[in-house]
C-alpha positions as CSV (number, residue, x, y, z in Angstrom):
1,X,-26.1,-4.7,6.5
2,X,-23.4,-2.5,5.9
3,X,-23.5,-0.2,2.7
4,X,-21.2,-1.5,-0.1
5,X,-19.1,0.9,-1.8
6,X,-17.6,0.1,-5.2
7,X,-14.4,2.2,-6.5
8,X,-15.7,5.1,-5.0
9,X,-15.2,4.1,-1.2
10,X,-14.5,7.1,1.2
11,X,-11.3,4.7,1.7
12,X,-10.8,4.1,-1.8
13,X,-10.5,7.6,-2.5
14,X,-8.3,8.1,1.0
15,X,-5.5,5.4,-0.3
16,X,-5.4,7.4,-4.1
17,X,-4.8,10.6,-2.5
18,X,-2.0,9.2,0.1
19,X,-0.8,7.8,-3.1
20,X,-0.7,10.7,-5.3
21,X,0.7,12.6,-2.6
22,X,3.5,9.4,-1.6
23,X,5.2,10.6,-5.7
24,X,6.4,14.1,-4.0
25,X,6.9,12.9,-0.2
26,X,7.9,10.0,1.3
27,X,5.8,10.2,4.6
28,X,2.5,9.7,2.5
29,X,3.8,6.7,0.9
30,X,4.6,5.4,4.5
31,X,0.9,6.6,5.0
32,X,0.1,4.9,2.2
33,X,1.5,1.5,3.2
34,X,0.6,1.3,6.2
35,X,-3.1,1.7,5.4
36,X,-2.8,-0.8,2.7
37,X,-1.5,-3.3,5.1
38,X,-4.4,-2.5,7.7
39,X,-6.8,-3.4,5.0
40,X,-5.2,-6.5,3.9
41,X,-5.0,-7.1,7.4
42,X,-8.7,-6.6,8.4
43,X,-10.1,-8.3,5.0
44,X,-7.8,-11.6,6.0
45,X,-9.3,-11.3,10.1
46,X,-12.6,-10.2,8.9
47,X,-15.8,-13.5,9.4
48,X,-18.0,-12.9,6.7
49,X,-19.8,-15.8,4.8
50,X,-18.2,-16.3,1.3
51,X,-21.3,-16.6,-1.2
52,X,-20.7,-19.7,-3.4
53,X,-23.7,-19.0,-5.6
54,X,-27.1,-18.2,-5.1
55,X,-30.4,-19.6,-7.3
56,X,-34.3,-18.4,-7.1
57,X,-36.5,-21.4,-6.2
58,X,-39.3,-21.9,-7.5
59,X,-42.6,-22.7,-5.5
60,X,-42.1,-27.0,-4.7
61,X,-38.2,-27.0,-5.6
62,X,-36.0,-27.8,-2.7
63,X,-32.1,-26.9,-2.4
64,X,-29.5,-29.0,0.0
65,X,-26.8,-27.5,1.7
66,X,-23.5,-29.2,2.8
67,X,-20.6,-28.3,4.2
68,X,-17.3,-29.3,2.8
69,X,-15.0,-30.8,5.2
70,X,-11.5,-28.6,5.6
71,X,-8.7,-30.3,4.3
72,X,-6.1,-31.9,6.8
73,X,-2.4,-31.2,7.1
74,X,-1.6,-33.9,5.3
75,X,-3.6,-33.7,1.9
76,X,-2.8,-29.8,2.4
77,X,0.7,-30.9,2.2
78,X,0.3,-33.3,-0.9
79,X,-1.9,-30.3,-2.9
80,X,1.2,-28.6,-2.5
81,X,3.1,-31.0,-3.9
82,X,1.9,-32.2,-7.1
83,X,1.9,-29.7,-9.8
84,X,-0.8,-27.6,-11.3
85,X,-2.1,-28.1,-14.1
86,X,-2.3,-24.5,-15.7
């Protein structure tokens, strides 16, 4: 498993320096941007399970587990449609 950083990545730290340094010159905010991208990139491409939720069983309990069917182009389509209600 691979160790999880929180704010203090080594790449956390990396982008906050290229973006100090972006204020006096413009190559580190190309710098920057570009690594910004990458990781928005890579976290987009990246397969790793999304945790829903998780629960401690206890001894005799039993949990079901179901996937949810993707939605098709068509309800995908009408979701987009109809207006949230926030």
């Amino acid at each position: 498993m691979a160790k999880k950083y929180s704010m203090y990545s080594p790449s956390a730290e990396l982008q906050r320096r290229m973006y100090r340094r972006s204020r006096q010159q413009p190559m580190w905010a190309g710098m920057a941007g570009a690594f910004l991208v990458l990781r928005v990139v890579l976290r987009a491409v990246s397969r790793r399970p999304e945790v829903v939720a998780t629960d401690r069983l206890k001894p005799g309990q039993s949990i079901t587990i179901t996937a949810i069917a993707p939605p098709t182009r068509r309800q995908r389509k009408a979701a987009r449609r109809t207006p949230s209600a926030d």
